[in-house]
Phi, psi and omega in degrees: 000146186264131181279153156235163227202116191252162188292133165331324195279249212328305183318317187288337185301318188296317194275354158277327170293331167284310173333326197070021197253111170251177205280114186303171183252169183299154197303154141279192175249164188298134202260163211292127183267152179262162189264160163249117213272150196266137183295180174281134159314108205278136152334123188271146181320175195265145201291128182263134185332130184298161179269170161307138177300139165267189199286148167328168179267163171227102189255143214267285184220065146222120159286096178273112149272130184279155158301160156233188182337305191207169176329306178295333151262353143318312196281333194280299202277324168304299194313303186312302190288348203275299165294018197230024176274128166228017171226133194205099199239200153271338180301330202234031194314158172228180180236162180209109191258097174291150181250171193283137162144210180253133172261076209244107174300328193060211221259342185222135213261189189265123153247142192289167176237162183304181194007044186238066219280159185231141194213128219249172150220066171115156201294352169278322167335273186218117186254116181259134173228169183212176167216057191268134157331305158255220178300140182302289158226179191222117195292164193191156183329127182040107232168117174207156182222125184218194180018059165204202203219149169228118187246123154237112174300026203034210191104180189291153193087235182252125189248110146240121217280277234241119168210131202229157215194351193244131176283008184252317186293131191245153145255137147242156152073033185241171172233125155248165237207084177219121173226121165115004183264158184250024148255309203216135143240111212203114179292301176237167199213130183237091140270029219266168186248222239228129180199224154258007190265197194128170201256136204221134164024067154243182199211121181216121166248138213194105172236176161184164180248024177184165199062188175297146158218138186221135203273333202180085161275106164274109166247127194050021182260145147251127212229166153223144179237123195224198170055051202015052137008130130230146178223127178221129147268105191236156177052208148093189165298306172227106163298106153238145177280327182202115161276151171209138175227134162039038165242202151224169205232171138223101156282115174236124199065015195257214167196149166206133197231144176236126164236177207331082188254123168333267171338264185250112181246132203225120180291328189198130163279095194240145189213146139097051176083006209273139185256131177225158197209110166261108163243118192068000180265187192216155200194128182198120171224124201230139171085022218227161126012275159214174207209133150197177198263334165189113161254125192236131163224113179072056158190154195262190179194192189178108180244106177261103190059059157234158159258127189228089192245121163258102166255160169192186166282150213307155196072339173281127172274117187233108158252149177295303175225099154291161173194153187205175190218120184270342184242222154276357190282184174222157166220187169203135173243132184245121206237091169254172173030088176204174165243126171237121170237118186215145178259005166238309167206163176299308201234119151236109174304173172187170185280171195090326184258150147268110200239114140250129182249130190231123158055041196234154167234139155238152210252160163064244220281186153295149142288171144173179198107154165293140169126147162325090182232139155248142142244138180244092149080350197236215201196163190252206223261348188242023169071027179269117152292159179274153025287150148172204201275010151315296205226118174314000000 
C-alpha cells in the first residue's frame, strides 16, 4: 500500500485547526470603578485631664527669681540668687532675671556684683525696695540694671534708691524712687567719673516734706544723662530736679523739674567749676521760695535748642537763669536757638560771667544784673528783636 505524504502547509493548518485555540476577540471596555462615599463628622470626645508640669528649663548662666509669699521673701530670695553665682567672669557673665512683683530688701540693700546683670520685668512690674540705711542698691563695675523700678521707703538720715561710683555701670529703662528721707532724699546719686556707662531712658523721683529732695545728685561725677529722662524734686526745703557739685552733666532730650521746695525751688543746680551742657532739654522750677530753672555758681554751661522756665507766686523770685561766683574765675554761658522764660526776670547776671545769647527768645522779666550779657539775633515774648528791654 502506498502512503501518502501531504505538503508542510497543510499539516501546520490541520494542526492549528485542531487546538481548539481560536484568535482572541476584541478587549471590552472597562467597567466603572466605584467610590467610597465618606460618612458624617462625629462629635468630638471630652478634653481629657491636663499632664504634669514638665521640668524646669536649664539655662546655662540665667537666673529666674521668683516673688515670694509676701515682699520679704521675695527681697531674701533676689539677695540669695545675686550672692550665691560663684564661678562668674567677663567669659561668663551671668543674668539674673526678676519676675513681676515687690522685692522688699528690709533694713539692709544690695550691692550688685560684677559681671552680673540684673533685668527686672519691667518698670511697672517689678520693684526692689528697701528702709536701708544707705541705698537701696549700688551699682558697681560692668554691671547694667534695666526694666524695673528702685524704691527707698525712707526713714532717718538719707533715703536713697539706686548709687553708683562706677563709670562702668549702666541703667536703662529704670525708675528710681525715693521718698520720705529727713535730710536728703535722693532717687539717683553719681560719683562715678568718665567712662561707658551712664544712664539711658531713666525716671528719678524724690519727695519728701524735709530736707533736700533731689531727682539725680552728681557729686563730682561725669555723667550724660539721655533718651528723654526726667528727673523731679517735689517738697522738702529745697527742691532740685539735678544737682552737680564739682562735676559735669549732660542733658540730652531730658527733663528735669523742682516743685514746691519751702526754700527753693531749682530744676538743675551746678555749683563749685561745675560744667552743663543742654541739648534739647526743658528745665522747670516752680513754686519755690524762690524757683529758678538753671542756676550755676562758679560754673559754665552751654544751651541748645532748650526751654528754660520759672514761675512762682506773685513776690517771688522765678528766673529762667541765674548766676553768681563764690571765688575770682570767669566763666561763661552760651545760650542759642532757646526759651528762657522767669516771671520776675529771664536773666540775672553777675560778675565774672559772660553771658551770650544768640537766636533765643526771652520771656517775662529783665536781663539785670552785673556781668557781660550779649544778643545776637534774639528777641522778647511779643517777638521785638533786640536791642530792646529783654536783653541790654
Amino acid at each position: 500500500m502506498r502512503r501518502a505524504v501531504l505538503p508542510l502547509s497543510i499539516l501546520i493548518a490541520c494542526v492549528s485547526a485542531c487546538s481548539g485555540k481560536g484568535e482572541p476577540g476584541p478587549q471590552g471596555e472597562p467597567g466603572s470603578k466605584g467610590e467610597a462615599a465618606v460618612g458624617p463628622r462625629g462629635e468630638p470626645g471630652p478634653k481629657g485631664d491636663t499632664g504634669p508640669m514638665g521640668p524646669p528649663g536649664n539655662f546655662a548662666r540665667i537666673r529666674v527669681v521668683p516673688p515670694g509669699d509676701n515682699p520679704l521673701i521675695g527681697g531674701a530670695i533676689l539677695r540669695n540668687a545675686v550672692e550665691s553665682i560663684v564661678k562668674v567672669s567677663a567669659e561668663e557673665p551671668w543674668l539674673v532675671l526678676v519676675e513681676p512683683g515687690v522685692f522688699d530688701l528690709g533694713p539692709q540693700g544690695l550691692e550688685l556684683r560684677p559681671y552680673i546683670h540684673i533685668q527686672g520685668s519691667g518698670q511697672g512690674l517689678t520693684t526692689v525696695r528697701s528702709r536701708a540705711p544707705g541705698p537701696t542698691l549700688v551699682g558697681v563695675d560692668h554691671t547694667e540694671l534695666r526694666s524695673l523700678t528702685v524704691e527707698h521707703m525712707g526713714g532717718a538720715g538719707e533715703a536713697v534708691a539706686l548709687s553708683t561710683a562706677s563709670p562702668l555701670f549702666r541703667a536703662r529703662d529704670v525708675v528710681a524712687y525715693a521718698h520720705d528721707g529727713q535730710q536728703r532724699t535722693l532717687a539717683f546719686q553719681s560719683s562715678a567719673g568718665p567712662g561707658p556707662g551712664g544712664f539711658e531712658h531713666v525716671r528719678g523721683l524724690a519727695s519728701s516734706a524735709q530736707g533736700d529732695t533731689v531727682g539725680f545728685s552728681c557729686e563730682g561725677c561725669t555723667v550724660r544723662l539721655s533718651e528723654g529722662s526726667t528727673f523731679l524734686g517735689q517738697g522738702g526745703t529745697r527742691a532740685l530736679g539735678v544737682s552737680v557739685s564739682q562735676g559735669a552733666v549732660e542733658l540730652w532730650d531730658s527733663f528735669a523739674t523742682a516743685l514746691d521746695g519751702s526754700s527753693e525751688s531749682v530744676a538743675l543746680e551746678a555749683d563749685g567749676a561745675s560744667r552743663v551742657v543742654l541739648v534739647r532739654a526743658e528745665l522747670s522750677g516752680a513754686n519755690g521760695g524762690s524757683s529758678a530753672a538753671l542756676r550755676l555758681v562758679s560754673s559754665s554751661a552751654s544751651v541748645r535748642d532748650s526751654t528754660l522756665s520759672s514761675a512762682g507766686p506773685s513776690g517771688k523770685q522765678a528766673r529762667a537763669l541765674e548766676v553768681s561766683r563764690s571765688g575770682s574765675g570767669s566763666y561763661s554761658v552760651d545760650v542759642q536757638r532757646s526759651t528762657l522764660s522767669g516771671t520776675s526776670q529771664s536773666v540775672q547776671s553777675a560778675d565774672g560771667y559772660a553771658i551770650r545769647i544768640s537766636g533765643s527768645q526771652l520771656r517775662g522779666g529783665k536781663v539785670s544784673g552785673n556781668g557781660n550779657v550779649s544778643c545776637n539775633g534774639s528777641y522778647d515774648e511779643n517777638f521785638n528783636a533786640s536791642p530792646s528791654p529783654a536783653c541790654p
